[in-house]
N, C-alpha and C positions, 0 to 999 in steps of 0.2 A: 223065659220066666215072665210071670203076669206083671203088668205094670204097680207101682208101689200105687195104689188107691183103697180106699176104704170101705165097707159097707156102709148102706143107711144109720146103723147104729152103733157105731164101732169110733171110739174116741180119738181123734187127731191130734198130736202132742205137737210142739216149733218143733221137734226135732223131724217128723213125717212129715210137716208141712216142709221143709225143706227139701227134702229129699223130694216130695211131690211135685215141688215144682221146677226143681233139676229135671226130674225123670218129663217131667212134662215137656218141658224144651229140647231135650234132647231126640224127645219119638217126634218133635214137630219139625224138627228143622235138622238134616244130617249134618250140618256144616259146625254144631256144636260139641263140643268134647271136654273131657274130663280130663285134669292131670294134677298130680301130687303124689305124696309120700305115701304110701297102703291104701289109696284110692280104690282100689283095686279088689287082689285076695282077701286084704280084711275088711274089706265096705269102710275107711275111712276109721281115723283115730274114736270117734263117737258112732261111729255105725249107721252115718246117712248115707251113705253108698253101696252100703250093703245089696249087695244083686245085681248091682252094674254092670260088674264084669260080665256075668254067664249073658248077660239080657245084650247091650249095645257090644262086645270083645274090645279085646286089648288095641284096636287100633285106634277104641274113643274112651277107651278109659284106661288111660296108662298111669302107672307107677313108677314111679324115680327115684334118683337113689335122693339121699340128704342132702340137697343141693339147692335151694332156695334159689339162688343166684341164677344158675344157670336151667330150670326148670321155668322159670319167670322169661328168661332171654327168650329162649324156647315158643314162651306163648306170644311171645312179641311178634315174630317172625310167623308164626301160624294166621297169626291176625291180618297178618301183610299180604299172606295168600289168599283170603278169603275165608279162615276158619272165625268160627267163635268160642276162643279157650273159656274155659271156666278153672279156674285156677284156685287147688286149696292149698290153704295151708294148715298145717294139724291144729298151733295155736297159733293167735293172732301176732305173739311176741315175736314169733320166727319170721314174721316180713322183714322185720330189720334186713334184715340178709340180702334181703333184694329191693333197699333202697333204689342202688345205682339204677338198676332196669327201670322200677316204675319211676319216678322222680326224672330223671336225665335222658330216658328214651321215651317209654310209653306215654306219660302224663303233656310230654313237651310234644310229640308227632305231629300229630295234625293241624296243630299251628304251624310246623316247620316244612311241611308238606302238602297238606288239605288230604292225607290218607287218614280212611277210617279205622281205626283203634281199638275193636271190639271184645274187650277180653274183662269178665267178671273176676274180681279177687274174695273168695271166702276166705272169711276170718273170723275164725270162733273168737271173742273175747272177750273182757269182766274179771271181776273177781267173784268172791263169795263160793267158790268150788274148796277152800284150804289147799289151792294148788299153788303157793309161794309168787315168789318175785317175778319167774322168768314164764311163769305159764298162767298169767293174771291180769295181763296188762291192758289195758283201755289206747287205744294208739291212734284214737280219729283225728285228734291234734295235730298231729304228724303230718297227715295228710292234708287234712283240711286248708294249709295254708298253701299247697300245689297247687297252680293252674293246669287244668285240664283234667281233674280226676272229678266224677262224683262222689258221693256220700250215703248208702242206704242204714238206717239201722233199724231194724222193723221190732216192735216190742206187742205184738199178735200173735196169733197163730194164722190166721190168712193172709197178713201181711209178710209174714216169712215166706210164705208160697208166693204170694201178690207183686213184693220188691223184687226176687229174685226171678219171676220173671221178664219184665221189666228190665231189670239190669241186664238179663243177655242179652236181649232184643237193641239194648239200646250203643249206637256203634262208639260209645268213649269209653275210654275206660273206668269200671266202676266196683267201688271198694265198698264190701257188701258185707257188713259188722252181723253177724249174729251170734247171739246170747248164748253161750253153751250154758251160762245158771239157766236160762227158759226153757232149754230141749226138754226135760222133760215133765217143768210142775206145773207148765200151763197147756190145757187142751180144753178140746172145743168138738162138741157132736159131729160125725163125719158123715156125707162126704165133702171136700170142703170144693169151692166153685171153681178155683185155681185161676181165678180173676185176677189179669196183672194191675197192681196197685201204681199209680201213676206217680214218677220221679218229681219229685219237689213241691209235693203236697201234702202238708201239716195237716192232722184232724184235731178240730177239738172232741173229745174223746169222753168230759163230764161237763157240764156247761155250770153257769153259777158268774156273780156278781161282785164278787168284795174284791178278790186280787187271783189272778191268773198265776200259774203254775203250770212251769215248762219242761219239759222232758223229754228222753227217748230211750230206747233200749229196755233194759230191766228195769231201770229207775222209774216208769210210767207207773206201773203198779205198785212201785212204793207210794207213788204223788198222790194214784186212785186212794190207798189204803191212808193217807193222810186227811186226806182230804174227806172220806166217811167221818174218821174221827173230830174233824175239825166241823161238820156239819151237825154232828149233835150238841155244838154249843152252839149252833145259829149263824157260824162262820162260810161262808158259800164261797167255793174253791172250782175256779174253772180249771182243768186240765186241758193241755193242750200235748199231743204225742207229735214231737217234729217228724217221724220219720224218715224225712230226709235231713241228712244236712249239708250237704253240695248239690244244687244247690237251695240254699236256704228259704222257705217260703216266709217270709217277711212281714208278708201281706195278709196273713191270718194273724201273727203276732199283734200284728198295729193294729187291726181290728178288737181285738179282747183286750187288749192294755188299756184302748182308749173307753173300753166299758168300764175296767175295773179301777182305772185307773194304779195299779198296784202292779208288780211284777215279780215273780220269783224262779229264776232256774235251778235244776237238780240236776246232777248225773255223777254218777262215782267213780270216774275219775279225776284225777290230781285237779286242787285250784287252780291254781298259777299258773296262767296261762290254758285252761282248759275250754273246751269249746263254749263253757258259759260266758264267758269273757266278750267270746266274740257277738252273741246273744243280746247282753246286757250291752253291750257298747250302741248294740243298732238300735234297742229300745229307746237307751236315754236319749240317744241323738235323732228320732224321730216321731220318740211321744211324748219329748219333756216337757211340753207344757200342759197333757194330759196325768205325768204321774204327781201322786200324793206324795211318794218314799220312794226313796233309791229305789233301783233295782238290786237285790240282794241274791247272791248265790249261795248255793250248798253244795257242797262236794267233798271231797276225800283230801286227806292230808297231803302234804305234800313230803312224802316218804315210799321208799318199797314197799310194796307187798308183801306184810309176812305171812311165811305159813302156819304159825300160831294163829289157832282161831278163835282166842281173846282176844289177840292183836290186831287182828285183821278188823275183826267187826270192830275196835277201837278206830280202825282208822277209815274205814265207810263210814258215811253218812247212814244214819240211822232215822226209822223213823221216827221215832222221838225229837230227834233235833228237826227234823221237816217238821213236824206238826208244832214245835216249839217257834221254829222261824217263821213259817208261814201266817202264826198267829200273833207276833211281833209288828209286821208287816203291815196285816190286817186292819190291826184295831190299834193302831199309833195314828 
């Protein structure tokens, strides 16, 4: 079966960029493989694997039973031989399952040994699908306070192709967040360059003077769409798309804050304690005597995820409230 690429003029959605740049790693380097739950016969829960099987067979794209736990062990031990897993999981909530593995084995390795670790973890996650509590969940938090894990969360379409090549190639382990709301409402004229996009490098993404606005994931195009509206009153909103967030580029942060002097993070997941925190904590303590205003966060309640879709958009950040705070912010 032909490899997943596109014609000159044939639209590329996150969800093909993904798959692109799987399939790209896997025809470059044999020692890469595929494993999870329908990976396989059904080309994955969302349908980025779709073709895998007939094209690399079932010795690199294998299917397991519902076993999180021991599917993760699995890719531990493959990494220890020399493979490079790439390891799904249908939604991102179901890692829970395989804390113990990555946290206590994989995360801690190479410190405890100096062996290389090479195993990507996809994780569809977000809300905004009305998929409820257990298949919605934002879980970068979780991680993020592990030593030894990366952070990719690509809010593009080349960047979905870009990070995740990237994250195979690269020998630690890395937790590789993509948008299942982006698979398919954002695309971009094909074909795409399948240019790996380099770990731990922030883009600013809209440029602009009054107060910076930080983001990643799906929340970047709410920040873009804020930030439009917030320019036809003369309010000039830099965006910045972290991309990564293990580890953190800091250093484009400090740059734009100390322009704008102003700071704002987005992202929908939970406040309390959510990756803004950690965000905001590096600003104040490294451009305080550049800001004007706090640094202010926006984000999602601190509740489940319902699957009521009044509820739901109740409890995301909306852009209304972005373009309500960031104009608080701005002009105080």
């Amino acid at each position: 079966m032909p490899a997943k690429t596109s014609s000159p003029t044939a639209e590329v959605t996150y969800l093909d960029a993904v798959g692109q740049g799987l399939m790209a790693e896997m025809e470059a380097d044999d020692s890469v493989f595929l494993i999870g739950e329908d990976v396989g016969q059904f080309g994955g829960a969302f349908k980025v694997t779709k073709g895998f099987l007939e094209k690399f067979g079932e010795r690199r794209v294998v299917d397991t039973p519902i076993a999180e736990s021991g599917f993760t062990g699995l890719a531990a031990g493959a990494a220890l031989l020399g493979l490079r897993p790439v390891v799904e999981y249908q939604f991102a909530d179901f890692i829970s399952c395989a804390f113990d593995q990555i946290i206590n084995v994989i995360a801690r390795h190479y410190y405890r040994t100096g062996d290389p670790m090479p195993i990507t973890f996809r994780a569809p996650f977000g809300a905004r699908l009305r998929a409820g509590p257990t298949h919605s969940q934002s879980i970068e938090s979780y991680f993020a306070h592990v030593p030894g894990l990366k952070i990719v969360a690509p809010a593009t379409v080349d960047d979905a192709a870009g990070l995740l090549r990237s994250a195979i190639r690269d020998n630690n382990p890395v937790l590789y967040l993509e948008s299942k709301y982006l698979y398919r409402r954002i695309k971009v004229p094909g074909p795409l360059s399948l240019t790996p996009t380099p770990i731990g490098k922030a883009r600013v993404v809209r440029e602009g003077d009054r107060v910076t606005l930080i983001s990643y994931a799906a929340s970047v195009h709410q920040a873009l769409e804020a930030a439009d509206i917030l320019a036809a009153d003369g309010i000039s909103v830099e965006v910045i798309d972290l991309r990564t967030l293990v580890p953190l580029d800091i250093d484009t942060l400090v740059q734009s804050v100390e322009k704008t002097s102003r700071a704002v993070v987005l992202h929908e997941a939970s406040r309390r304690l959510g990756y803004g925190a950690e965000i905001a904590a590096e600003i104040q303590e490294r451009c305080f005597w550049s800001l004007d205003q706090p640094v202010v966060r926006i984000a999602a309640l601190n509740t489940p995820i319902p699957t009521s879709p009044a509820l739901e958009d109740g409890m995301l950040p909306s852009t209304a409230q972005v373009v309500d705070a960031v104009r608080k912010v701005a002009t105080a």
